[in-house]
N, C-alpha and C positions, 0 to 999 in steps of 0.2 A: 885497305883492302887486303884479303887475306886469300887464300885458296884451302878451302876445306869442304871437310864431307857432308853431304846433307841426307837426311835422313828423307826429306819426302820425295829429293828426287836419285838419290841413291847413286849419287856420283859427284865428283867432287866437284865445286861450283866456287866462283870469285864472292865470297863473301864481308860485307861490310863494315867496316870500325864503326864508331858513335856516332862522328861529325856525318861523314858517309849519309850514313840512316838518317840524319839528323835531314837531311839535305833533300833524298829518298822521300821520305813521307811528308814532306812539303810540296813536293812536283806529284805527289799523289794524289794530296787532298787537290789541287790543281785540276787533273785531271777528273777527278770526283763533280767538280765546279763547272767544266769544261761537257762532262755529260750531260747534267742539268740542263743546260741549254741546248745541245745537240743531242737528244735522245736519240735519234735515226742517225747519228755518225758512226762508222767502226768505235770497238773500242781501241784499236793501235791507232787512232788519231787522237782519241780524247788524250790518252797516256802517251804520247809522245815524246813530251820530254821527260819525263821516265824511262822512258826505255831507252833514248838516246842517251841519258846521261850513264845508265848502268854500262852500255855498252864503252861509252868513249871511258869512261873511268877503268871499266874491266878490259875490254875486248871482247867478252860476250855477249852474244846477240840475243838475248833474250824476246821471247814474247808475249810472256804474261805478266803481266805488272803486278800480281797478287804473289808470285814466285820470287820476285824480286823483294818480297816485304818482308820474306820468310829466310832468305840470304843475307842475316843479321849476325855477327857474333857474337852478341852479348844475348843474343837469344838460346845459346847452346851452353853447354859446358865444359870442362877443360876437356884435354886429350885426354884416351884411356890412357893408361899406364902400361898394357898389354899389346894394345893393338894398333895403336892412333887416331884413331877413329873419335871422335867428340862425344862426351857423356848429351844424349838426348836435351840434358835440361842443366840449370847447376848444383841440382840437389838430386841428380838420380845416382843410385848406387848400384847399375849394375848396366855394365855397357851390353847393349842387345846385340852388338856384332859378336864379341866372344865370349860372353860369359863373365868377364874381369867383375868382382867386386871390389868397390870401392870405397876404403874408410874416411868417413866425409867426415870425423871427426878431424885426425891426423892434416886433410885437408885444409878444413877451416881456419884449424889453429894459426 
C-alpha cells in the first residue's frame, strides 16, 4: 500500500500493490456472488468484506467498492518528473496536472 494521487478522485488516496489487488478483486467477485443472492440487500453489506479489508489495511474508510478497484498501482504510471503527480496511464506522455512531457523512450530503456 502506497499513498498517491488519483485522478478520478482528485486527492491523494491509499493505493494498492499487486498482492493487495490480488486480494481486492477476490472479496469483490465475492461480494458480486453475495448480490446474486440478496438482490434487496444494501450494497455495503454485499461488499463488506471489501470494504473492511481496504479500510483495516489502509485506514481509509471507503464506501464504494468500485473506488476501491480503481486505487491500483500498477494501474497508473510513474511519478511526473515535474510535479509528482502519477502519469494517468504507463504509456501516457503528458502529465495533465502540469503540462510535463515525457520521453517514454529514455523511460522504457
Amino acid at each position: 500500500m502506497k499513498i498517491k494521487y488519483c485522478w478520478r478522485c482528485r486527492m491523494d488516496v491509499p493505493m494498492l500493490d499487486k498482492e493487495e489487488a490480488e486480494i481486492a478483486s477476490k472479496l469483490l467477485s465475492e461480494g458480486f456472488q453475495e448480490a446474486k443472492k440478496q438482490m434487496k440487500a444494501p450494497i455495503s453489506e454485499n461488499f463488506k468484506k471489501l470494504l473492511n479489508y481496504y479500510k483495516d489495511l489502509t485506514g481509509f474508510e471507503e464506501t464504494n467498492p468500485n473506488a476501491i478497484m480503481h486505487h491500483i498501482i500498477d494501474m497508473y504510471g510513474p511519478d511526473c518528473e515535474n510535479c509528482g503527480k502519477p502519469y494517468r496511464t504507463k504509456t501516457a506522455t503528458i502529465c495533465p496536472k502540469c503540462g510535463n512531457k515525457r520521453n517514454l523512450k529514455e523511460n522504457l530503456s
